[in-house]
C-alpha positions in Angstrom: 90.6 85.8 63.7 90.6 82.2 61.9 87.9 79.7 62.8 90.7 77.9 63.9 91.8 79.9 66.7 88.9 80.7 67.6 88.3 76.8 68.0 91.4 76.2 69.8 90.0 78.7 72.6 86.8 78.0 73.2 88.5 74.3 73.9 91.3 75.7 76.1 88.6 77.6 78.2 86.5 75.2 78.4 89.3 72.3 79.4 90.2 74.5 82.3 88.4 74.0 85.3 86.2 76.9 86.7 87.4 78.6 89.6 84.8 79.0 92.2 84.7 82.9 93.3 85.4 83.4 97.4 82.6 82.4 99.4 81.2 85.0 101.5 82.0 82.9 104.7 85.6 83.2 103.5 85.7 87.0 102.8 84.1 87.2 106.1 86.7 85.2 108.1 89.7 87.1 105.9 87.9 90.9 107.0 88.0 89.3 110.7 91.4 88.4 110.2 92.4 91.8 109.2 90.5 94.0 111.9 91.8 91.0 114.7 95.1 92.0 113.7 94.2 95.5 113.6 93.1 95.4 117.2 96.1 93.6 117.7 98.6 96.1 116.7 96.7 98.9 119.0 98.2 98.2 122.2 101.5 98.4 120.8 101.2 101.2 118.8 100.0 102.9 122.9 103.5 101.8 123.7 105.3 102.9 121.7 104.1 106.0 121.8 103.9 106.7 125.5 107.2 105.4 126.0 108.2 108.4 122.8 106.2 110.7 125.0 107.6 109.7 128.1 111.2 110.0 126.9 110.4 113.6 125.5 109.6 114.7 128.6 112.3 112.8 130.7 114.8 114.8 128.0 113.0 117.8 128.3 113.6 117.9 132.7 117.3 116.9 132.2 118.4 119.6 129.6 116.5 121.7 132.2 118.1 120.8 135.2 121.5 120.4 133.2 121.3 124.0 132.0 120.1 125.4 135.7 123.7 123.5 137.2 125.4 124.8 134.7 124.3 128.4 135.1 124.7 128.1 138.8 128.3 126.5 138.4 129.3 129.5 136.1 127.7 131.9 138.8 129.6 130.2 141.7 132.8 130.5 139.7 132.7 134.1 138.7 131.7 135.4 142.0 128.3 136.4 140.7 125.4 135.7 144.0 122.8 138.0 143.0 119.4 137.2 144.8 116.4 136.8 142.6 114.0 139.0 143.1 110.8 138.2 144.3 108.5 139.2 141.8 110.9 137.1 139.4 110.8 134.3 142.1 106.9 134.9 142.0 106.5 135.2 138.0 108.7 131.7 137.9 106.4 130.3 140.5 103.2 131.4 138.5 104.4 130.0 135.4 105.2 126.9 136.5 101.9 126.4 138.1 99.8 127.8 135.4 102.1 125.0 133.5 101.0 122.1 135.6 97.3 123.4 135.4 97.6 123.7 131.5 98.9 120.1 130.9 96.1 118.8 133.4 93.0 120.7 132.1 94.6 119.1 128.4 94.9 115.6 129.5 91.7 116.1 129.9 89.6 118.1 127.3 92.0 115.0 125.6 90.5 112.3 127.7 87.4 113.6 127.3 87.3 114.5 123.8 88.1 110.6 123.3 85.8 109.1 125.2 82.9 111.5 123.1 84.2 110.0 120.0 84.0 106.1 121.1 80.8 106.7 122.9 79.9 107.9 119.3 81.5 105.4 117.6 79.2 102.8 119.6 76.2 104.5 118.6 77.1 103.5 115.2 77.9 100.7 116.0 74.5 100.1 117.6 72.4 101.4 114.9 74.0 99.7 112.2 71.4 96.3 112.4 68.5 98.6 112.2 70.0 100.6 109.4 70.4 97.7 107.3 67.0 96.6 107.9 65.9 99.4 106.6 68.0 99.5 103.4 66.8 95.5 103.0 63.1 96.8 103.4 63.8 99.1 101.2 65.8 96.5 98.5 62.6 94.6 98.7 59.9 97.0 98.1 62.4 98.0 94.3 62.0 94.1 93.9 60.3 93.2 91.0 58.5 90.1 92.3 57.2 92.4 94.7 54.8 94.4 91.9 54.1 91.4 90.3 52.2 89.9 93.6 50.3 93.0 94.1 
């Protein structure tokens, strides 16, 4: 490169005016910006997907109860009135029950298996202070100003 160019940079970077690098206050308040809206977008993301659960289920009970009518209606039609049994009336019974108990004891090894993770999650939270009171301890016992004064 010619002395000449090399001239004409150094003046160009130097006649430009120094950007000053984010403060830490500012990288702070943009990290609390980010997890505010974060916390924000929680309670809608519940929404909208108990009201996709809800509808799942809300389909689910109408196919069921359309295709019940339907097989009744064809029964009525054709003449056909058998009686169910009562061991099938009883293995129907059980099912659905052992159902409803299924769903229940999920909702809440669920429930439970959430609030184990946030009480967790706390304890993190808690010990994070301390941890990093540590780590500076540590940071200043590598420090070399530290040797020098002993």
């Amino acid at each position: 490169m010619s002395k000449s160019t090399q001239e004409s940079r150094l003046e160009s970077q130097e006649s430009k005016p120094a950007q000053s690098p984010k403060t830490s206050n500012q990288s702070s308040s943009n990290a609390n910006n980010l997890f505010d809206a974060w916390e924000n977008s929680i309670s809608q993301y519940r929404q909208a997907i108990e009201n996709f659960q809800l509808e799942c289920v809300r389909s689910c009970k109408k196919m069921y109860n359309s295709s019940i009518s339907a097989q009744q209606e064809f029964a009525r039609k054709n003449g056909v009135s058998y009686p169910i049994p009562d061991a099938t009336q009883k293995i129907i019974s059980d099912s659905v029950e052992s159902a409803e108990k299924l769903i229940q004891a999920q909702s809440r090894a669920v429930s439970e298996s959430f609030a184990t993770v946030t009480n967790n999650i706390k304890a993190i939270n808690e010990n994070t202070k301390p941890f990093a009171e540590v780590c500076n301890s540590v940071t200043d016992l590598w420090n070399p100003s530290w040797f020098e004064r002993q």
